[in-house]
OpenMM code with the backbone's topology and positions (N, CA, C; nanometers):
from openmm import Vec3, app, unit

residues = "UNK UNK UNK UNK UNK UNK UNK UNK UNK UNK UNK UNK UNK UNK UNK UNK UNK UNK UNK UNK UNK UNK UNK UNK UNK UNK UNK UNK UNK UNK UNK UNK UNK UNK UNK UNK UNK UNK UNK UNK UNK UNK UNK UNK UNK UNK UNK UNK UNK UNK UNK UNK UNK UNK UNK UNK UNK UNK UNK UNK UNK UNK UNK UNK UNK UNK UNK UNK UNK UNK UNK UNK UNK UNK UNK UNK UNK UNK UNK UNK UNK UNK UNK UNK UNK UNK UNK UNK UNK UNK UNK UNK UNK UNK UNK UNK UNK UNK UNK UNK UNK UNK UNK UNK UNK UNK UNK UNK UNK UNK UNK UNK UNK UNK UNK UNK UNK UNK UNK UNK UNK UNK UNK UNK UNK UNK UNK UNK UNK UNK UNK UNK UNK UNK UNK UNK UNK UNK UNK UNK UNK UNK UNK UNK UNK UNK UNK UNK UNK UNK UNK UNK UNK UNK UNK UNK UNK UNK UNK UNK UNK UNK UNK UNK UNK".split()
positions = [
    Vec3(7.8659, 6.6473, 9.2712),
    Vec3(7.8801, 6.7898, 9.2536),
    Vec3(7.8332, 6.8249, 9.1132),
    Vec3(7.7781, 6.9609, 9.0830),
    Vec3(7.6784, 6.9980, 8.9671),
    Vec3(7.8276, 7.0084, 8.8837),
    Vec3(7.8003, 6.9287, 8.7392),
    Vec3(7.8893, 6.9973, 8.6538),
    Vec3(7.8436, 7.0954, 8.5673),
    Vec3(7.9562, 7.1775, 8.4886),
    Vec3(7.9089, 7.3346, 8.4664),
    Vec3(7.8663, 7.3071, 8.3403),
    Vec3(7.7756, 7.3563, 8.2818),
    Vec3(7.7072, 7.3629, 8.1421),
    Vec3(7.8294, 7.4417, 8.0579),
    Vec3(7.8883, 7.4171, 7.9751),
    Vec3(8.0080, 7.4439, 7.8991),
    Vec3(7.9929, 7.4488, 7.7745),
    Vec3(7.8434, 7.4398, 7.6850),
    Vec3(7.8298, 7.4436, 7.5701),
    Vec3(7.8026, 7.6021, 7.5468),
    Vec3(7.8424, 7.6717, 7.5925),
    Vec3(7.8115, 7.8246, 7.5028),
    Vec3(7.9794, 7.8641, 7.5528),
    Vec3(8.0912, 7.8222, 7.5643),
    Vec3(8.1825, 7.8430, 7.6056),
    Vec3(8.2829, 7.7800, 7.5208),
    Vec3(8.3932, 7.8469, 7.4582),
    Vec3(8.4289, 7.8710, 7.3830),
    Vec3(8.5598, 7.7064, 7.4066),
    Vec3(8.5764, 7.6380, 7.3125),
    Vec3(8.6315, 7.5033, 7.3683),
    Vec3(8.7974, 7.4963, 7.4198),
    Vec3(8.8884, 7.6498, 7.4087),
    Vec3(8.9878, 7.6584, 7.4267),
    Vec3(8.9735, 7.7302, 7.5860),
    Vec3(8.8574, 7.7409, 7.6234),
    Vec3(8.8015, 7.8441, 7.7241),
    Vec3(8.7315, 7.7555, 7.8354),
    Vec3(8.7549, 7.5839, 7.8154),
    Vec3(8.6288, 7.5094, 7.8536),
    Vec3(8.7441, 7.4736, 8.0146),
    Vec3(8.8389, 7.4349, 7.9881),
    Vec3(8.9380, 7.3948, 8.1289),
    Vec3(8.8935, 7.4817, 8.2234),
    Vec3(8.9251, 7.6544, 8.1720),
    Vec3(8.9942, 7.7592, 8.2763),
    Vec3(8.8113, 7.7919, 8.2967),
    Vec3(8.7032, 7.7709, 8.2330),
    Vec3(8.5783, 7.8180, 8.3307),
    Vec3(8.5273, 7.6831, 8.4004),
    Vec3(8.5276, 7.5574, 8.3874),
    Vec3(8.5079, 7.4504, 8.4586),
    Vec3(8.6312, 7.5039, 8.5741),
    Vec3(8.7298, 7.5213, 8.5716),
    Vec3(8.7771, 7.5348, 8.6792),
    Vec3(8.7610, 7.5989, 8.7810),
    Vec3(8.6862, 7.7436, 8.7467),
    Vec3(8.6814, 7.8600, 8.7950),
    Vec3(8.5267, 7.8052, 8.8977),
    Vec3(8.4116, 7.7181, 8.7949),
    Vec3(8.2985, 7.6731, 8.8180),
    Vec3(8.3519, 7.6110, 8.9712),
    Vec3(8.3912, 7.5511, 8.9628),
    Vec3(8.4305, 7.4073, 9.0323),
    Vec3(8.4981, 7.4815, 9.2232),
    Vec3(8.5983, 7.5847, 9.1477),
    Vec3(8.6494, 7.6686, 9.3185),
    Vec3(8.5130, 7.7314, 9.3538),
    Vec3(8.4274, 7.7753, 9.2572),
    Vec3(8.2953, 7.8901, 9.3127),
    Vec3(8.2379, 7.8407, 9.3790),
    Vec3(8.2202, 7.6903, 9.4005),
    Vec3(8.1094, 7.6264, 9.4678),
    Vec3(8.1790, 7.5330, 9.5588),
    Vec3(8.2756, 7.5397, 9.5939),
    Vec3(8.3927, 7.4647, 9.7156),
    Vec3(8.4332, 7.5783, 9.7970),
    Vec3(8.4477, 7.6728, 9.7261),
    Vec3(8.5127, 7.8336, 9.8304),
    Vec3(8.3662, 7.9207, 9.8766),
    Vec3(8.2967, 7.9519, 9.7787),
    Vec3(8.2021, 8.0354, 9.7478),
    Vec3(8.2175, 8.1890, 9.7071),
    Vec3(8.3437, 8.1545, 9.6350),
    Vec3(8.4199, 8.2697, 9.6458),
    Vec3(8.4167, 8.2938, 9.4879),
    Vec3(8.3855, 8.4016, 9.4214),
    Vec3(8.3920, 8.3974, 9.2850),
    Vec3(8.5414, 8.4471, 9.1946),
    Vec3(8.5124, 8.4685, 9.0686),
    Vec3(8.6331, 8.5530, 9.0302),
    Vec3(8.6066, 8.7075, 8.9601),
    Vec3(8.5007, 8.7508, 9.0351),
    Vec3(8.4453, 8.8860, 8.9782),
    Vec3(8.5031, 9.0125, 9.0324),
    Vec3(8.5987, 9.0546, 8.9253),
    Vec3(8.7083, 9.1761, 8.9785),
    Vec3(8.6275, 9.3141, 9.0481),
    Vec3(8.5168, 9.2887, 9.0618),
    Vec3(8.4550, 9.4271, 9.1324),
    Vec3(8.4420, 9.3706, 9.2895),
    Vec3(8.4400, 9.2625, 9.2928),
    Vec3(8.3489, 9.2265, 9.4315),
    Vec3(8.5358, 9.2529, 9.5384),
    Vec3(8.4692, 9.3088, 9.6862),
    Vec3(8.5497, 9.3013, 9.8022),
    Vec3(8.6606, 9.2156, 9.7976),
    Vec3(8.6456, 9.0486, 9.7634),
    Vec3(8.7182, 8.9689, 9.8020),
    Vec3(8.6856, 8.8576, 9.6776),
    Vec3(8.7860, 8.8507, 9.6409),
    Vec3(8.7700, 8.7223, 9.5392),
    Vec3(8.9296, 8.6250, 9.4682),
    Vec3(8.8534, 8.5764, 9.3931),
    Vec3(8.9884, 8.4402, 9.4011),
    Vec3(9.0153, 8.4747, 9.2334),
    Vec3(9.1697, 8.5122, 9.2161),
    Vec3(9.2579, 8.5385, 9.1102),
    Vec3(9.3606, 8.4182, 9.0835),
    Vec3(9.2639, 8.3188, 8.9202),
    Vec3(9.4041, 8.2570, 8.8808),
    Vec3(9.5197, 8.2752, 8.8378),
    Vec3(9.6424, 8.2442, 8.9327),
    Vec3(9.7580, 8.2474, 8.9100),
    Vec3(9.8114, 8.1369, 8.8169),
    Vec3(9.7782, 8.0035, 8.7862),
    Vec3(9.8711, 7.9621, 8.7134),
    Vec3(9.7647, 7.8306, 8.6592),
    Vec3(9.7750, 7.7620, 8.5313),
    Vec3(9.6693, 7.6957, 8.4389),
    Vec3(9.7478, 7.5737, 8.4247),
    Vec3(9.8046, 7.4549, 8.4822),
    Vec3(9.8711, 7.3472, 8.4011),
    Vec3(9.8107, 7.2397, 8.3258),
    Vec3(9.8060, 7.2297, 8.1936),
    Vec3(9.7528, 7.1818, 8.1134),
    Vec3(9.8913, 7.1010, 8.0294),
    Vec3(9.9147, 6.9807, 8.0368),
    Vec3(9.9677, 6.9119, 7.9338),
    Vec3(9.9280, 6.8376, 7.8371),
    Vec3(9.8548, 6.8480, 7.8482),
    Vec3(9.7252, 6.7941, 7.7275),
    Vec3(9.7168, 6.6659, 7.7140),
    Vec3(9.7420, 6.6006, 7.8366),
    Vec3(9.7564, 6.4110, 7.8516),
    Vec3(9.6959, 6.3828, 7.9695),
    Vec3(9.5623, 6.4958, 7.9798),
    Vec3(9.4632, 6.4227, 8.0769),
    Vec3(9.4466, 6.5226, 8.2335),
    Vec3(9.5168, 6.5282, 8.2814),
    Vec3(9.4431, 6.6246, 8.4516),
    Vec3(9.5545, 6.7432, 8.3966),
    Vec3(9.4731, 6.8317, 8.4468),
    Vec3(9.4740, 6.9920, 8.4608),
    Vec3(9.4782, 7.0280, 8.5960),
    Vec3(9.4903, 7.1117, 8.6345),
    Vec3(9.5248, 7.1758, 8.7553),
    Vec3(9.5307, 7.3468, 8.7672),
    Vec3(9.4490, 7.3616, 8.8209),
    Vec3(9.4648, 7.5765, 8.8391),
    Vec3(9.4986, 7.6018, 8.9761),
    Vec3(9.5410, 7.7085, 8.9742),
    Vec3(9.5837, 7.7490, 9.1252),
    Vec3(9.5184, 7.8752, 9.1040),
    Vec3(9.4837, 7.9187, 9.2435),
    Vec3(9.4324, 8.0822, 9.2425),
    Vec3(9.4652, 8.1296, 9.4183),
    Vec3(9.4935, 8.2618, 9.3876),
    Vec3(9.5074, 8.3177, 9.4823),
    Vec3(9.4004, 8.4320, 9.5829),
    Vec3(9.3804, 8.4525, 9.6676),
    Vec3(9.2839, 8.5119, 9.7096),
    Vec3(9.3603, 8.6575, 9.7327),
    Vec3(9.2405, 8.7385, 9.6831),
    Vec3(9.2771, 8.9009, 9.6895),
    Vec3(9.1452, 8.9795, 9.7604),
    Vec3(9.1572, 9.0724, 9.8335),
    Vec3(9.0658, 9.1812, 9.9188),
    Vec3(9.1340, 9.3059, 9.8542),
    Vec3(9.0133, 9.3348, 9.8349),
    Vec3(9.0559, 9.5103, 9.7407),
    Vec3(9.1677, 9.5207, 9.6628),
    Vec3(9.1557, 9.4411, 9.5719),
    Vec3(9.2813, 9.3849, 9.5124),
    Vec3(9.4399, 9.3613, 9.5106),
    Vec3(9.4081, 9.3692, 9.6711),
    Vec3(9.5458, 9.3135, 9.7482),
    Vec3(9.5616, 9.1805, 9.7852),
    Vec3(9.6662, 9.0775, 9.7484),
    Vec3(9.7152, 8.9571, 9.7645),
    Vec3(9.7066, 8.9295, 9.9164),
    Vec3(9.6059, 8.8267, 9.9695),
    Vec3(9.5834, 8.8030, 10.0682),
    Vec3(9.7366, 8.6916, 10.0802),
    Vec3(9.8298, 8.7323, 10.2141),
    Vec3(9.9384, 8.6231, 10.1898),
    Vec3(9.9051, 8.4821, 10.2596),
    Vec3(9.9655, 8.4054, 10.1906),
    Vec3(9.9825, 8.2506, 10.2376),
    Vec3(9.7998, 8.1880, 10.2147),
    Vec3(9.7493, 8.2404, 10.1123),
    Vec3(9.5712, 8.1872, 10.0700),
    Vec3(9.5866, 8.1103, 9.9466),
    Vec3(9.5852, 8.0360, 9.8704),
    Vec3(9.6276, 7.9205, 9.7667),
    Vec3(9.4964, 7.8618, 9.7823),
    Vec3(9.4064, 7.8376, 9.6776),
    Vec3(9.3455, 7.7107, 9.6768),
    Vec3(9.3543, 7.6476, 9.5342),
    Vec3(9.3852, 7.5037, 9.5622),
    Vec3(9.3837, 7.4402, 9.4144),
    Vec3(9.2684, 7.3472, 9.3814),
    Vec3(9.2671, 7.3532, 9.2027),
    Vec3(9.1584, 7.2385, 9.1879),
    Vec3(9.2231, 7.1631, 9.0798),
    Vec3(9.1794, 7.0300, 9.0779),
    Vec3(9.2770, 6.9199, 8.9655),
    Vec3(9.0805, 6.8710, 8.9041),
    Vec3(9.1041, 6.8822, 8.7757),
    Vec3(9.0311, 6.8527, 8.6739),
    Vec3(9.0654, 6.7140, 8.5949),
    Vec3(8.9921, 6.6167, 8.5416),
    Vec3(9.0362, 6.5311, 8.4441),
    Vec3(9.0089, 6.5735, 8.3289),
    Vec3(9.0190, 6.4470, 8.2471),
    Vec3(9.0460, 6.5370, 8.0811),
    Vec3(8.8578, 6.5589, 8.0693),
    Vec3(8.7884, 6.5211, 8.1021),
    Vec3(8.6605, 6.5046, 8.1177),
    Vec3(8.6072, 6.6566, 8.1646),
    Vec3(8.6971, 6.7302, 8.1993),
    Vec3(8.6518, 6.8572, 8.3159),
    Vec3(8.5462, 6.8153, 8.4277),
    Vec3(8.5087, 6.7071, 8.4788),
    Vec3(8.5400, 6.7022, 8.5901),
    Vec3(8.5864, 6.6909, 8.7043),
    Vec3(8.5817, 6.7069, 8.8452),
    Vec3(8.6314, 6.7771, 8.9237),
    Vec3(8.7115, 6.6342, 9.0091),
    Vec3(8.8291, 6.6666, 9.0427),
    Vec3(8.9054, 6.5325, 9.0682),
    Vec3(8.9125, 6.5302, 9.2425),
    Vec3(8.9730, 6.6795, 9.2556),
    Vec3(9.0203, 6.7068, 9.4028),
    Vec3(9.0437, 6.8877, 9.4214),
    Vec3(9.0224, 6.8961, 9.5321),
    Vec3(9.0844, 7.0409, 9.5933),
    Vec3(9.1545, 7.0314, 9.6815),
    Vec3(9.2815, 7.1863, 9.7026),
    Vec3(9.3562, 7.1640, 9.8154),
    Vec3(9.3327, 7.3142, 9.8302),
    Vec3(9.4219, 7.3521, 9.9679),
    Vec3(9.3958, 7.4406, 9.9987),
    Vec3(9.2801, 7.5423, 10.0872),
    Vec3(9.3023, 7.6716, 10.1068),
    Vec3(9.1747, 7.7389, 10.1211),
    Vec3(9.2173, 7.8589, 10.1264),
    Vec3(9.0916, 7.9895, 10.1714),
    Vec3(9.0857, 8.1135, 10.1255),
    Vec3(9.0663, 8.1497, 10.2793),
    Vec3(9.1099, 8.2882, 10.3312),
    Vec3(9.0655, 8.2936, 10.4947),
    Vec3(8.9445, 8.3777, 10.4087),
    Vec3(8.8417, 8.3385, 10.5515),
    Vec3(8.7422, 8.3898, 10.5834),
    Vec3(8.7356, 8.5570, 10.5540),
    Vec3(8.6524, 8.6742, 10.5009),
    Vec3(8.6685, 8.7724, 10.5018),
    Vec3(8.5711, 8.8326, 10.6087),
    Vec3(8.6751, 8.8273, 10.7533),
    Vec3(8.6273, 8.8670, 10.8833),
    Vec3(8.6630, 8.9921, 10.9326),
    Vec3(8.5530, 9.0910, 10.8854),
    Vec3(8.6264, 9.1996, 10.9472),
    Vec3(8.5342, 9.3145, 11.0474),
    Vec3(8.5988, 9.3539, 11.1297),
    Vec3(8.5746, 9.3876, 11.2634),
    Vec3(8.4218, 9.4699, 11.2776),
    Vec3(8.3151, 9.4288, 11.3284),
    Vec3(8.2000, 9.5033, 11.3270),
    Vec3(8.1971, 9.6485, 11.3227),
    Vec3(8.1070, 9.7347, 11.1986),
    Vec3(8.1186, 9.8444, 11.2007),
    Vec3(8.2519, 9.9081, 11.1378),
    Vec3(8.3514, 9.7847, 11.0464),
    Vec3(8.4404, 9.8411, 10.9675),
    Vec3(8.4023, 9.8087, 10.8112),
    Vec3(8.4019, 9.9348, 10.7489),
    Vec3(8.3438, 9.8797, 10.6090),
    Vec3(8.4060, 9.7936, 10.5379),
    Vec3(8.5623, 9.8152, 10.5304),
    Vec3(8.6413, 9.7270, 10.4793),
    Vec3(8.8284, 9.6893, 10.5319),
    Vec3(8.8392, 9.6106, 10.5146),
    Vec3(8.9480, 9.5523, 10.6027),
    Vec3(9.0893, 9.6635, 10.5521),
    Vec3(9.1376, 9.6976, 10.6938),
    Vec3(9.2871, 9.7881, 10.7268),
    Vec3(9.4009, 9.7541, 10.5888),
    Vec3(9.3751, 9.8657, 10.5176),
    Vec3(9.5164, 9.8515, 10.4066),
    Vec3(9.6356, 9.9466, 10.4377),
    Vec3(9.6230, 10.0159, 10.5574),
    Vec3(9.7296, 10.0916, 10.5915),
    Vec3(9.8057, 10.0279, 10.6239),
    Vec3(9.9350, 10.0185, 10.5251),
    Vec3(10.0515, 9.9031, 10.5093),
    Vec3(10.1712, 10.0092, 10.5538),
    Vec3(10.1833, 10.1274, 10.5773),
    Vec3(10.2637, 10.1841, 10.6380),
    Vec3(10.3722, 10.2206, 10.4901),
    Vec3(10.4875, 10.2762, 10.6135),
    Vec3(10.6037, 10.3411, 10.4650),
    Vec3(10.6810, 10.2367, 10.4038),
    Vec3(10.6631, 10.1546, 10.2605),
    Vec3(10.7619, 10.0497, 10.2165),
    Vec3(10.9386, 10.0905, 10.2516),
    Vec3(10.9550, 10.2312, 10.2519),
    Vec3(11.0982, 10.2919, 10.2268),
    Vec3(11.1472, 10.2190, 10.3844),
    Vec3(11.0918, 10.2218, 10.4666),
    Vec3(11.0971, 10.2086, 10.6299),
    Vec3(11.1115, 10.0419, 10.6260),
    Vec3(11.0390, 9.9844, 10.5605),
    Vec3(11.0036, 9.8628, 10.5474),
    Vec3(11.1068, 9.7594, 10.4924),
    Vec3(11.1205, 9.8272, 10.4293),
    Vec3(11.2846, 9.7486, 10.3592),
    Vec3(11.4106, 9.7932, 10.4263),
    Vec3(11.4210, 9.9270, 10.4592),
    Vec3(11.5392, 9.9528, 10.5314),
    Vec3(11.5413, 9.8454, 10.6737),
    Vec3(11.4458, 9.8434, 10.7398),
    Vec3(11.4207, 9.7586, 10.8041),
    Vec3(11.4782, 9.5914, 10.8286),
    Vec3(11.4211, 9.5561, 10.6776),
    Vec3(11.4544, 9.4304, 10.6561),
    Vec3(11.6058, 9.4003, 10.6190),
    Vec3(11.6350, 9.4780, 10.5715),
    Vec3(11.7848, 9.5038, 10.5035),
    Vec3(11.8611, 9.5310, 10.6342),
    Vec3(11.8367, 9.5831, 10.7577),
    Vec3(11.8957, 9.5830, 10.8506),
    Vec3(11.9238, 9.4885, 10.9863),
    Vec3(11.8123, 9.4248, 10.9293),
    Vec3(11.7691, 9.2803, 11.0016),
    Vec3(11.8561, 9.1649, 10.9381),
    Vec3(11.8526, 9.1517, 10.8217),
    Vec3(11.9049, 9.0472, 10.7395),
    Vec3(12.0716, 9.0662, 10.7262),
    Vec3(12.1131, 9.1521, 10.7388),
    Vec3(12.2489, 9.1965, 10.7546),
    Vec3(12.3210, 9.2231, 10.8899),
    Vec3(12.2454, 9.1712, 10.9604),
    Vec3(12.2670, 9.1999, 11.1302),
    Vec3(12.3477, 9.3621, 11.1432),
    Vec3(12.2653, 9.4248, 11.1032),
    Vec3(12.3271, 9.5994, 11.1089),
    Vec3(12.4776, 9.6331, 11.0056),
    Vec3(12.5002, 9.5221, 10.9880),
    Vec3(12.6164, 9.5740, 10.8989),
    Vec3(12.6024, 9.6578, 10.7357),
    Vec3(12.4588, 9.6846, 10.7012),
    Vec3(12.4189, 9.7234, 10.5971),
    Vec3(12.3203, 9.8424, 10.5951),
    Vec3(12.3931, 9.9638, 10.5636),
    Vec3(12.2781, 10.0947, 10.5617),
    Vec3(12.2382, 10.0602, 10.4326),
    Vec3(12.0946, 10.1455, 10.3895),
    Vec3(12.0589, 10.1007, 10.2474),
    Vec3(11.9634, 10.2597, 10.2633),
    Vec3(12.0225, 10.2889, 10.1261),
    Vec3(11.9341, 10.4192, 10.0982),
    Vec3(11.8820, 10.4119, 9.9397),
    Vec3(11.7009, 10.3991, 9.9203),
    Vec3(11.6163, 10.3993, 9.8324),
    Vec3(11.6390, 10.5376, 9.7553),
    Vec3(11.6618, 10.4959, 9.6372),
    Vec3(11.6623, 10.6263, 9.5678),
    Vec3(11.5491, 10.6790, 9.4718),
    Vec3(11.4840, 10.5865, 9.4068),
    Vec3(11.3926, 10.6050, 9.2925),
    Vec3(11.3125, 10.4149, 9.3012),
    Vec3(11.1991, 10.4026, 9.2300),
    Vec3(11.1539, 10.2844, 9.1877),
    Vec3(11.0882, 10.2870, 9.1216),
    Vec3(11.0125, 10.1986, 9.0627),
    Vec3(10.9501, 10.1360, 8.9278),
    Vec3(10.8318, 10.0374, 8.9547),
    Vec3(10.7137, 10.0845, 8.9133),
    Vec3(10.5810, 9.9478, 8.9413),
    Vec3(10.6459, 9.8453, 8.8285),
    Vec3(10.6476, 9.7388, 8.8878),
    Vec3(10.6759, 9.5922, 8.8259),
    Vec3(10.5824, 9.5013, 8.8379),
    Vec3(10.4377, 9.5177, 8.7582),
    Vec3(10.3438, 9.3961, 8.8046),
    Vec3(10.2561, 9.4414, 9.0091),
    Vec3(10.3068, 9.3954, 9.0840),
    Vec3(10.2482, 9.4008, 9.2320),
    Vec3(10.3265, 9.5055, 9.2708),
    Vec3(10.4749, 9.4626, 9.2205),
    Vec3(10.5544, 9.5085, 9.3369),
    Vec3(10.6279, 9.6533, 9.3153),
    Vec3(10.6963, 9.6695, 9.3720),
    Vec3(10.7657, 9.8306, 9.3577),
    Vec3(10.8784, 9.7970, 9.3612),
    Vec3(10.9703, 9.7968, 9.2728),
    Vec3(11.1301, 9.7948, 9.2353),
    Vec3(11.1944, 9.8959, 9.2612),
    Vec3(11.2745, 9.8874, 9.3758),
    Vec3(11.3624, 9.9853, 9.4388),
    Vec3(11.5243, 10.0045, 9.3455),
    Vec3(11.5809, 10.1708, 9.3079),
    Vec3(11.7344, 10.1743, 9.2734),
    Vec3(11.7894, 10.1717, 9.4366),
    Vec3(11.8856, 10.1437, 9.4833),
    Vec3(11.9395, 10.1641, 9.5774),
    Vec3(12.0727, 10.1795, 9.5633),
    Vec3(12.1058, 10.2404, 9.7049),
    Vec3(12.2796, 10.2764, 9.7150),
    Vec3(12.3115, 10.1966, 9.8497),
    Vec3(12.3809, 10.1443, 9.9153),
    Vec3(12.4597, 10.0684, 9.9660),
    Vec3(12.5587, 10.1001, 10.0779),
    Vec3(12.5327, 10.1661, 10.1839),
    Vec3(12.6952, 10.1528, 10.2718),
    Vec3(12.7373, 10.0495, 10.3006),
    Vec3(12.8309, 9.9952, 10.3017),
    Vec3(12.8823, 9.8619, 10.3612),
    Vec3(12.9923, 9.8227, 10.3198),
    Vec3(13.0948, 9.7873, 10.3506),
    Vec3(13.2263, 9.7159, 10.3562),
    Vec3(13.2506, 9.5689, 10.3055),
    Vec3(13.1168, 9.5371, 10.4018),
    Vec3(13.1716, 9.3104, 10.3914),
    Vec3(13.0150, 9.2765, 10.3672),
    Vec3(12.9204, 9.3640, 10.2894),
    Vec3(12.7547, 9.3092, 10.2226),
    Vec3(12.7490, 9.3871, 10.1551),
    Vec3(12.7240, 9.2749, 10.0584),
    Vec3(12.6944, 9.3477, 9.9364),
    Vec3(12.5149, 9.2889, 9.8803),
    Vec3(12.4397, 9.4253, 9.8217),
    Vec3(12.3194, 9.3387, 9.7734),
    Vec3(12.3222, 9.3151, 9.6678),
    Vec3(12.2991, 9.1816, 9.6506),
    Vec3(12.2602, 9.0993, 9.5219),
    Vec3(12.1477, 9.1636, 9.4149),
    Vec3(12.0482, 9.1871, 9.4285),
    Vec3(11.9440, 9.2820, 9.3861),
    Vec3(11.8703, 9.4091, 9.3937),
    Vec3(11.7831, 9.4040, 9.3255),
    Vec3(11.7304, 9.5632, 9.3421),
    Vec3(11.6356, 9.4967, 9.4229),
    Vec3(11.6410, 9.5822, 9.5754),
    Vec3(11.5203, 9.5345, 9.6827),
    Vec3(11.3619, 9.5830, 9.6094),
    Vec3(11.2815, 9.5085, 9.6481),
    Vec3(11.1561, 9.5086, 9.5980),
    Vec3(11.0203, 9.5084, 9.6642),
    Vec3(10.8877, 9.5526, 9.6594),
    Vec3(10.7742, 9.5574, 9.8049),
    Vec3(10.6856, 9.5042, 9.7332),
    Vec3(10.6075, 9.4251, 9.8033),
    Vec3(10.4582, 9.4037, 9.7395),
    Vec3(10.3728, 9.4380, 9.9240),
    Vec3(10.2700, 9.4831, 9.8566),
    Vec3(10.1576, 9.4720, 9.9263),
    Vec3(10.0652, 9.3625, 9.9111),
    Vec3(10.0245, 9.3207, 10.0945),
    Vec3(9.9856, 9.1956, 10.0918),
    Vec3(9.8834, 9.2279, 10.2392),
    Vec3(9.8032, 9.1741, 10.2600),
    Vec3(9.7301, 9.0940, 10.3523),
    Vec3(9.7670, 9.0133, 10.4389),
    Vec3(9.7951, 9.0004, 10.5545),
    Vec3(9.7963, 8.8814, 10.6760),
    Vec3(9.6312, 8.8653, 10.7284),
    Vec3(9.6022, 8.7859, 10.6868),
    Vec3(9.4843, 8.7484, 10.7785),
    Vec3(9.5291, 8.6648, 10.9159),
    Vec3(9.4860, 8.6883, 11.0084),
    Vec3(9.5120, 8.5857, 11.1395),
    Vec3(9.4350, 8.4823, 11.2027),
    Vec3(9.3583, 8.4636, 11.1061),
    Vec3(9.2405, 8.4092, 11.0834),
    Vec3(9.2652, 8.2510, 11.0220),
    Vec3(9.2206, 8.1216, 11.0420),
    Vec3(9.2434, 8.0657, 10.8950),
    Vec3(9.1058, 8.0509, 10.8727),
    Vec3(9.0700, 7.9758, 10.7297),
    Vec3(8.9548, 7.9450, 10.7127),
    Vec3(8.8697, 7.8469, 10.7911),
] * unit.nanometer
topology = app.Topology()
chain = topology.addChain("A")
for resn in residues:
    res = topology.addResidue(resn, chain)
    for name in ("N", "CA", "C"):
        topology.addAtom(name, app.Element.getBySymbol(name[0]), res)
């Protein structure tokens, strides 16, 4: 496999673009925040005693495609050790420009879940929330007797592909 030319690249900068090199040409998937569909690193492990490891997540219109992970393990060498994982396919229905983000009402969505998870013993009424990063941080109020919630319920928007790669 081609290794990436890394001399105009800055040497604290040399892991996280060999890495990035290395998914582009195993996925074909880049990390260019304009394009439809592309792969966002989530997390860099570097202990500085030899293999590295990145994880990235796959996003469509900069929504978190769920359950898409691909990893790559680097040696201290920056080259390429192993990959796991994969990205689904971005398959979408002839004559649709871009894939269904109508995710419906979160307020519905959680009451929902909150009513599911409590086997009905729990009304839950959203009062106000807060962008936190992805997700939307719900205040809530509570009917209930014998459940109580532990947290402030929370939504992210996400992707199911049904697809795998």
């Amino acid at each position: 496999m081609r290794q990436p030319d890394l001399s105009s690249v800055a040497p604290s900068e040399r892991p996280t673009a060999a890495a990035n090199h290395f998914m582009s040409l195993v996925t074909g998937m880049g990390t260019d925040k304009g394009a439809m569909s592309q792969a966002v690193m989530r997390s860099f492990h570097d202990t500085g005693k030899g293999t590295r490891i990145a994880k990235y997540n796959q996003q469509i219109q900069g929504v978190e495609v769920f359950n898409r992970e691909f990893n790559v393990m680097l040696n201290d060498e920056m080259s390429l050790v192993a990959t796991s994982g994969y990205f689904a396919r971005n398959l979408i229905p002839q004559g649709q420009i871009a894939p269904d983000t109508n995710f419906g009402d979160v307020n519905q969505a959680i009451k929902f879940a909150v009513a599911s998870a409590s086997e009905g013993q729990m009304n839950i009424e959203l009062e106000s929330f807060e962008q936190k990063g992805q997700y939307q941080v719900f205040n809530a109020s509570v009917q209930s007797d014998t459940v109580a919630l532990g947290s402030k319920p929370r939504a992210k928007k996400f992707i199911l592909m049904e697809t795998m790669a």
